[in-house]
C-alpha positions as CSV (number, residue, x, y, z in Angstrom):
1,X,-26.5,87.4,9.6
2,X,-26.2,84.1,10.5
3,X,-22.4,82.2,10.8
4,X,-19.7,80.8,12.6
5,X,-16.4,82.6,13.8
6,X,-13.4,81.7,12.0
7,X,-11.1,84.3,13.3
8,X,-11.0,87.1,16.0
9,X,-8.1,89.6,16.1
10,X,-7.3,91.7,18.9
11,X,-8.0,95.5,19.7
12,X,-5.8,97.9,17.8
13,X,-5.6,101.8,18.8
14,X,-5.5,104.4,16.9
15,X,-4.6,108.0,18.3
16,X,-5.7,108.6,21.6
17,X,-9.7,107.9,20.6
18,X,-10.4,104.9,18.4
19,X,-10.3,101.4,18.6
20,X,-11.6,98.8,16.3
21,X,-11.7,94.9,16.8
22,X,-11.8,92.9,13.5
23,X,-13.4,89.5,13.2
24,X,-14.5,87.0,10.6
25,X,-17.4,84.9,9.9
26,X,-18.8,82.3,7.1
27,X,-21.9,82.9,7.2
28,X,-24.1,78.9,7.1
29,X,-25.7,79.3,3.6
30,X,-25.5,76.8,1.0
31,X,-22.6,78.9,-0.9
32,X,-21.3,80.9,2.6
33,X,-19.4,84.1,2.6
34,X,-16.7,84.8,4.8
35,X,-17.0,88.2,5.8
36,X,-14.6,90.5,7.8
37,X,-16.6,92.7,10.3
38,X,-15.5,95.2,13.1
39,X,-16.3,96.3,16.6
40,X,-15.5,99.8,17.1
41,X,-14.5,101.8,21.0
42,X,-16.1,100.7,23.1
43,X,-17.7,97.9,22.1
44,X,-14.6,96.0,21.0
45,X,-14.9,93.9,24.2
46,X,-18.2,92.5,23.0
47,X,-15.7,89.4,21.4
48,X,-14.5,89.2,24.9
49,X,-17.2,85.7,25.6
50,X,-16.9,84.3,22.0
51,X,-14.4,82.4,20.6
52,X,-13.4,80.5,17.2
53,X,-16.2,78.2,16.1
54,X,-18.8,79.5,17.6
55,X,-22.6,79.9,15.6
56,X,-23.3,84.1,16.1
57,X,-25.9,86.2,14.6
58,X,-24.4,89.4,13.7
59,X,-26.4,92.8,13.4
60,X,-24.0,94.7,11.4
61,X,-24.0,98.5,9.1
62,X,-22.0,99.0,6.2
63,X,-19.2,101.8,6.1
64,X,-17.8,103.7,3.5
65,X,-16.1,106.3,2.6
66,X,-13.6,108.0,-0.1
67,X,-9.6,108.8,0.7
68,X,-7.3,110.5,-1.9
69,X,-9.3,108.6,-4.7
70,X,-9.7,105.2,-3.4
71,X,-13.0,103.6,-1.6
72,X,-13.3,101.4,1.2
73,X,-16.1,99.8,2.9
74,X,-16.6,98.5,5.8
75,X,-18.8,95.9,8.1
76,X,-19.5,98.0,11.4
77,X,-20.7,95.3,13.9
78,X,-23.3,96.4,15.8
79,X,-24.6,93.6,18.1
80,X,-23.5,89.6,18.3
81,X,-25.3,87.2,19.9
82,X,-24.9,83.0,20.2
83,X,-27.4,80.9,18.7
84,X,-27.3,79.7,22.3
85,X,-29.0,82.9,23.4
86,X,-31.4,83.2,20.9
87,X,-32.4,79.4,21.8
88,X,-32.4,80.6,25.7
89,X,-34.9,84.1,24.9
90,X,-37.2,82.2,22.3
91,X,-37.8,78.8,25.3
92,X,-38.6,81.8,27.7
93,X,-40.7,83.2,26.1
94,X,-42.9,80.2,25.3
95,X,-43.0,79.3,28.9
96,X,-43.7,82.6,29.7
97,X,-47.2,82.2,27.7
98,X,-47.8,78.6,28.6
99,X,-47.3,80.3,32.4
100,X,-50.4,82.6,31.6
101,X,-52.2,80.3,29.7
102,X,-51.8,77.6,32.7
103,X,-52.7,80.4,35.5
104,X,-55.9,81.4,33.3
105,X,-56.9,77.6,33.6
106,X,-56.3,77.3,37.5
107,X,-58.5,80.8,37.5
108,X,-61.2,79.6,35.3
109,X,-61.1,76.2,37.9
110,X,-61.0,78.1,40.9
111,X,-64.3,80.1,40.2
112,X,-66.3,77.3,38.7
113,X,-65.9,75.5,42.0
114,X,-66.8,78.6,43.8
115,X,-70.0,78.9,41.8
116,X,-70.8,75.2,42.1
C-alpha cells in the first residue's frame, strides 16, 4: 500500500513482552483511505527514520481475533519503505544492466580489434 503518514504514535508496553507502535496512513488513491496500522516488538523502531508527511509503501497482514463476544481486526505492519528508496533500488538497478550491457560493448570492441 501506497500513502503518506498522517500520524505516528509512540511505543506502548504491555506486560513484560509486547509492544506495538500505531501509525496512520491515507493511502494516494483517487478516494484514499486512512488506515491505522501497527508495528509490533521489535520492530516498533522501524518508524524511528519516518516522520509525518512522508510517501511510504507499507507491506502489511490483517489480524483478528474474537474476545468475550466482540471482534477486532487489525493492520500488522510488516515492512515500510519511502518512495525515496524504492526510487534509489529501481535507478540501481538500471545502471546495474546498462553497466553490463556497456562492458559487453567494450568486450565485443576489444576482440574485433584483436582479430583485425
Amino acid at each position: 500500500m501506497n500513502g503518506s503518514i498522517k500520524s505516528i504514535g509512540e511505543t506502548q508496553t504491555f506486560g513484560d513482552k509486547f509492544q506495538k507502535r500505531e501509525f496512520v496512513v491515507e493511502t494516494d488513491e483517487q478516494y484514499p483511505e486512512t488506515l491505522k496500522l501497527e508495528f509490533i516488538n521489535d520492530q516498533c523502531d522501524a518508524l524511528d527514520t519516518y516522520s509525518v508527511g512522508e510517501v511510504v509503501t507499507v507491506a502489511f497482514v490483517p489480524k483478528g481475533n474474537e474476545y468475550q463476544g466482540k471482534y477486532y481486526v487489525q493492520l500488522r505492519a510488516i515492512a515500510i519503505s519511502g518512495v525515496a528508496d524504492k526510487f534509489v533500488e529501481k535507478e540501481n538497478k538500471k545502471a546495474k544492466t546498462l553497466n553490463k550491457a556497456t562492458q559487453k560493448l567494450v568486450d565485443e570492441l576489444r576482440n574485433a580489434n584483436t582479430l583485425a
